[in-house]
C-alpha positions, 0 to 999 in steps of 0.5 A: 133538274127532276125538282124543276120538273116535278113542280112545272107538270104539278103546277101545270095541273093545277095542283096542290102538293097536297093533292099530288101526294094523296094521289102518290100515297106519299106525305105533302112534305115528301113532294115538297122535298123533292121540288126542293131537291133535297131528296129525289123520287125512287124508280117507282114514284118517277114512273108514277109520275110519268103515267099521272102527268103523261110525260116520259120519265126522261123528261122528268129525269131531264134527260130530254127537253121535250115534254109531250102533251096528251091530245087524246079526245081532242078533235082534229080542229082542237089538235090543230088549235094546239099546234098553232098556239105552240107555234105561236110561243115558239116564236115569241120565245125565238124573237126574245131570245134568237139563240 
């Protein structure tokens, strides 16, 4: 689970797994590592990664399903932009999938 998400927020930021280690202080292969589940982040790093990609370490420990999104900065108009797009995807994945 954490692997998924690790990769899901990196990619989400366009990031490298180079970059995301040069930020971390750790190797590129420790961030492959961990996206390929063959180790997982100690306490300190999930918490780093919490911070860098603004979202909750039980998100990144799968504990919650919902991400949060930093909206910081953004004006009213731009939040309400945001929200319909998550409507929108919201409804697009409930036609594909109703479950």
């Amino acid at each position: 689970m954490i692997a998924e998400r690790i990769k899901l927020l990196r990619e989400s930021q366009h990031m490298t797994q180079a970059e995301l280690a040069k930020k971390l202080g750790i190797t590129r292969s420790g961030v492959n590592a961990w996206e390929q589940g063959i180790s997982v982040p100690s306490t300190q790093y999930i918490i780093q990664l919490a911070h860098l990609f603004h979202a909750s370490a039980d998100f990144l420990l799968g504990i919650e399903q919902n991400a949060t999104l930093d909206i910081s900065g953004l004006s009213e108009e731009d939040c309400a932009v945001v929200q319909r797009l998550v409507a929108h995807l919201r409804a697009i994945r409930n036609q594909k999938d109703p479950h």
